[in-house]
C-alpha positions in Angstrom: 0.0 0.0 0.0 1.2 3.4 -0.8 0.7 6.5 1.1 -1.0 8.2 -2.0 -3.2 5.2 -3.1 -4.3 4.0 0.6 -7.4 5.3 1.7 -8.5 5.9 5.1 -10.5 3.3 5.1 -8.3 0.7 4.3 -5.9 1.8 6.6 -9.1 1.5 9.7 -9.4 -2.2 8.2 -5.8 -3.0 8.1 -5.4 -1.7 11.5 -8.5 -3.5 12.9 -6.5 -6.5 11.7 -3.6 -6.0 14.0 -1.4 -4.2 11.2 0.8 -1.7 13.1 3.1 -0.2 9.8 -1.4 0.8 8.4 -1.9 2.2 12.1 1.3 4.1 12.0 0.5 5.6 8.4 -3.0 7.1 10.0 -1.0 8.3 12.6 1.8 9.9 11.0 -1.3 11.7 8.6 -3.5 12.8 11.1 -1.2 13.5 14.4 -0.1 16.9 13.3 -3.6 17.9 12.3 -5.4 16.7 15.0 -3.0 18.5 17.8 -3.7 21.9 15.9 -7.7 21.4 15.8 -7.5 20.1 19.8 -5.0 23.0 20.2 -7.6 25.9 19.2 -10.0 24.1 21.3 -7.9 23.8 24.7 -5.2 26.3 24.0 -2.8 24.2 25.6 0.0 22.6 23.4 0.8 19.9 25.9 -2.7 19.0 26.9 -4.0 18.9 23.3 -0.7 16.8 22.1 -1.7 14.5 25.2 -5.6 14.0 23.7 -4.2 13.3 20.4 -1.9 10.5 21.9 -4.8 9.2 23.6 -6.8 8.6 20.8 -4.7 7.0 19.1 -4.2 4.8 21.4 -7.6 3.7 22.5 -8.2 3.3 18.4 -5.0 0.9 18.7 -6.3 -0.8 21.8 -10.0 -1.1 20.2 -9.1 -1.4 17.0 -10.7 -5.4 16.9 -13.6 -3.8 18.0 -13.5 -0.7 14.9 -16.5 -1.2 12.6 -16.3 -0.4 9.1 -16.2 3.7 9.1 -17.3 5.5 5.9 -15.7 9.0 7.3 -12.7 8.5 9.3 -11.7 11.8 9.0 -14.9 13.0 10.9 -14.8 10.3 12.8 -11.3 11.4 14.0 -11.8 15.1 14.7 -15.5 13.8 16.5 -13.2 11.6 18.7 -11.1 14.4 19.7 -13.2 16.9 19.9 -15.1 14.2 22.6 -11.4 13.8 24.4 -10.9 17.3 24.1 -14.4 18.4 26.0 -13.3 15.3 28.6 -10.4 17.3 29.2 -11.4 20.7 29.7 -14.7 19.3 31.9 -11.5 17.3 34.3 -9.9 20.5 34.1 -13.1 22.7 35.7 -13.8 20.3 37.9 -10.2 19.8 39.8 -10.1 23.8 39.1 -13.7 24.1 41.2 -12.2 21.5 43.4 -9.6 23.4 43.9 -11.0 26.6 45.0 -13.5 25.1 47.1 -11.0 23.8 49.3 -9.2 27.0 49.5 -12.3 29.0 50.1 -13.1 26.2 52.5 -9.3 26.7 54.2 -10.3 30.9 54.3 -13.4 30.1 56.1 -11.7 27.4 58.5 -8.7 30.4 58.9 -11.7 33.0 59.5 -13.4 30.9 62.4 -9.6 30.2 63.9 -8.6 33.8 64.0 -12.1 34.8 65.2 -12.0 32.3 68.1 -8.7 33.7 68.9 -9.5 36.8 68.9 -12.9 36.2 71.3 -10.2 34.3 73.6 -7.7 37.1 73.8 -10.8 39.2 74.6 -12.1 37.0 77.3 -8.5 37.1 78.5 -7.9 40.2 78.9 -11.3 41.4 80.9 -10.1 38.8 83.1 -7.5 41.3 83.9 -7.5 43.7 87.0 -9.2 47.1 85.9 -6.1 49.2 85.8 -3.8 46.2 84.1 -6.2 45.8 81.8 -6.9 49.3 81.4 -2.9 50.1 80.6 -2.8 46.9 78.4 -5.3 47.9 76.1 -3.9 51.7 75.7 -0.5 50.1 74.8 -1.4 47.4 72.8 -5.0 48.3 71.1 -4.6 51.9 71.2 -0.2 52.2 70.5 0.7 54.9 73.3 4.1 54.8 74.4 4.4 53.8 78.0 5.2 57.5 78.3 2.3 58.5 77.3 0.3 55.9 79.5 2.0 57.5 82.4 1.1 61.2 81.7 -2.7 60.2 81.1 -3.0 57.7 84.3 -0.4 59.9 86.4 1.4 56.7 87.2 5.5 56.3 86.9 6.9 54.7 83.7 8.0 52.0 86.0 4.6 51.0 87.0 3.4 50.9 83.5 6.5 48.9 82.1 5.5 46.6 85.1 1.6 46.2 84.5 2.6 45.4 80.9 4.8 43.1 81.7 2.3 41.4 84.4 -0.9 41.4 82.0 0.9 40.1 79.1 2.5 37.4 81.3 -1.2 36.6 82.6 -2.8 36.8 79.1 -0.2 34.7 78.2 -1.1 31.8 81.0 -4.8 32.7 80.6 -4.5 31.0 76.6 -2.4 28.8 77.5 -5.4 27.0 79.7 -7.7 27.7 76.8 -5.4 25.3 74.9 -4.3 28.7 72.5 
């Protein structure tokens, strides 16, 4: 058989008869073709060279099973077109998959900070009033222990201190709430 003289056809029956050198002449025809029309449809060289590969294959593992086909040419480019759509459907679906379980990981990040935050909280108005009170003015508000001082008319010393004291007690304090 010639390249010029064999049909399609006859290649599909040679091949459904086990001949490898008829299977290797449809490929070698239709390879270079079918990767460009999978190509405009999933705009991904590797991924449409990888569709075209596995049709021919499943034509070489089926091909006892190939019926007499009138069109093979259509009956090519439908085949791809089919392994093509498979692909890109796989390819939403892990892509959906995908950021579901990230939005999932946000919302599971959201509840942990929250809870952490309403510990800190709970924490903290454990405090004494005034530890609490200079706490909360250094750390939630940003005043420099200076300025703590000046407003509550306490020493510098007593406010280094009180930080000191609360944070070592807010410390202890989520260490029992397992934070």
């Amino acid at each position: 058989m010639s390249d010029t003289t064999t049909t399609d056809e006859k290649l599909i029956e040679a091949i459904g008869r086990g001949d490898y050198v008829s299977y290797n002449k449809l490929f070698e025809r239709y390879y270079a073709r079918l990767c460009q029309y999978v190509y405009s449809l999933l705009m991904d060289k590797s991924d449409a060279e990888d569709v075209v590969q596995e049709l021919f294959l499943k034509i070489w593992k089926n091909r006892e099973k190939i019926e007499i086909i009138e069109n093979v040419s259509g009956y090519l480019y439908r085949m791809a077109k089919h392994l093509a759509l498979n692909q890109l459907r796989s390819k939403v679906y892990f892509n959906n998959l995908s950021e579901s379980k990230d939005q999932l990981s946000y919302e599971e990040n959201r509840v942990e900070i929250e809870e952490f935050r309403i510990a800190v909280y709970d924490c903290i108005d454990r405090l004494p009033d005034r530890s609490r009170e200079v706490l909360l003015l250094h750390r939630i508000k940003g005043l420099k222990q200076k300025e703590i001082s000046e407003k509550l008319q306490i020493s510098v010393k007593t406010i280094k201190n009180q930080i000191w004291s609360s944070l070592q007690k807010l410390k202890r304090c989520l260490e029992l709430k397992g934070i």
